[in-house]
C-alpha positions, 0 to 999 in steps of 0.5 A: 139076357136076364144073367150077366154074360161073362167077358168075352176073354172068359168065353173064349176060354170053352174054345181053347185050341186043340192040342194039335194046333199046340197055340191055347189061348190061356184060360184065366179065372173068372170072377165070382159067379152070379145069376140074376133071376129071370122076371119074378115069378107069379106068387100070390100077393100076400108072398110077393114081399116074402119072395122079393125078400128070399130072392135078395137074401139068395143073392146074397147069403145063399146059405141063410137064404137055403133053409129059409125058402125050403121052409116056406116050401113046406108052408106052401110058398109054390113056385116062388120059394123053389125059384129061390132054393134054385137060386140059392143053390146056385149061389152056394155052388150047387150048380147040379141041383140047382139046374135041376130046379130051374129045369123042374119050375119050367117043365111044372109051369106047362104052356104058360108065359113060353118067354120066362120058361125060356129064361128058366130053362137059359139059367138051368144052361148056365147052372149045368155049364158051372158044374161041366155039364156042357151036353146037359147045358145044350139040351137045355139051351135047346129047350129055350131056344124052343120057346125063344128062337129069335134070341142071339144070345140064347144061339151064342150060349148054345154055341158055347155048350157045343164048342165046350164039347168040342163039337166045332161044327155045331158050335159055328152053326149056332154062331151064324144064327146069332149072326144073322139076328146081330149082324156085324157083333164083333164078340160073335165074329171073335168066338166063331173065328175061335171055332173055326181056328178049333175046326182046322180052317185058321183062313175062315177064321181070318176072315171073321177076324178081319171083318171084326177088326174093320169094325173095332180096330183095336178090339183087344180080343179079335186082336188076339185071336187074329194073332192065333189064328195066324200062328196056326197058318205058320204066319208068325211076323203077322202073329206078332205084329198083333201080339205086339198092339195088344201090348201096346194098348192093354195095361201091364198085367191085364188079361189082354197083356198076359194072353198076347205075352203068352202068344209071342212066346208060342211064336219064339218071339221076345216080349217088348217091355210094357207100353208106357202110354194109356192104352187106346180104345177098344174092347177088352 
């Protein structure tokens, strides 16, 4: 994937349980966002340079970078100065437009090079999912997916924009394609357990979890979800036995630490005190 993939805690936020379980998994703020650019463009050589220039100052002062592409449209910059306007915009939180943009070079680009319209249709997925258009996201993650079907990552962001939905079915239908191409990925086991916990069925959820936690032992996440999962099956020595190594392995005040003190609460279960020791391997 060509734009960094947000920490697992922060996916699991688009699956937070249902009301009628009444168990959320707290959503926290993430960091600020980014979006890399797919492989550049083709722009004609004597704007190479200006478009590595325009993509580096969109990154970083998407402000400046706005005006200065939107100039060199006007001066015949093509399709490497409207990449770097939808860059821009979305840097500079106009994340509608932005998708827009990216969905607008990808169509205009015809039937050439499928796999950087795929990645321009992915990132036109993540600009609509930032301004919480997560039908809109589908659709262009369907478009990519098109053009890419063998990508794990594009069926788990499409699986995301379904569980943002809350179309629970749809969204464990993509995760099991990603899993058929990544067999045994921990973080995908972790999410579709979260789709099935949403869908009503906390035992298929328990299966995923126990096969992710035979692979990554300590993984601070299907650890967290295991426990609720089992809140939801009313099995709560078993929700706080999980909780509780969480807490054992997570730095106080971390997000792990914080959702499991969470956990313990929802099951009427004090919070031991903060572990003193390091905490142990293990994803978070």
């Amino acid at each position: 994937m060509l734009f960094r993939r947000k920490p697992l805690w922060l996916l699991l936020g688009l699956l937070a349980a249902s009301p009628s379980l009444a168990q959320p998994i707290p959503v926290i703020p993430g960091p600020p966002k980014s979006l890399p650019g797919p492989p550049a463009l083709e722009v004609r050589p004597d704007h190479v340079q200006r478009y590595n220039d325009c993509m580096r100052l969109a990154r970083m002062e998407p402000l400046r970078a706005l005006p200065a592409a939107e100039k060199w449209i006007a001066e015949g910059g093509g399709m490497g100065a409207r990449h770097c306007v939808a860059l821009a915009m979305f840097q500079s939180g106009k994340y509608a437009q932005s998708a827009a943009q990216f969905e607008a070079i990808a169509r205009d680009m015809g039937q050439d090079r499928p796999g950087l319209r795929a990645e321009l249709y992915v990132q036109a997925g993540q600009a609509w999912m930032e301004a919480g258009a997560a039908d809109k996201a589908a659709a262009a993650q369907s478009r990519a997916l098109e053009l890419k079907t063998d990508d794990p990552d594009l069926w788990v962001d499409r699986g995301l924009s379904y569980a943002a939905m809350q179309s629970w079915p749809r969204a464990i239908s993509d995760f099991d394609r990603a899993l058929r191409l990544r067999q045994d990925d921990v973080e995908v086991l972790v999410l579709r357990a979260a789709a099935w916990r949403n869908a009503g069925d906390p035992g298929r959820a328990l299966v995923d979890l126990n096969r992710a936690l035979s692979i990554a032992p300590d993984h601070s996440e299907a650890l967290l979800e295991r426990g609720f999962a089992n809140l939801a099956r009313g099995s709560r020595d078993a929700a706080n036995a999980d909780f509780n190594r969480v807490l054992q392995r997570a730095p106080a005040g971390s997000a792990a630490a914080r959702r499991a003190t969470a956990g313990l609460a929802n099951a009427g279960a004090p919070s031991p005190a903060a572990p003193t020791t390091p905490p142990a391997g293990g994803k978070r």
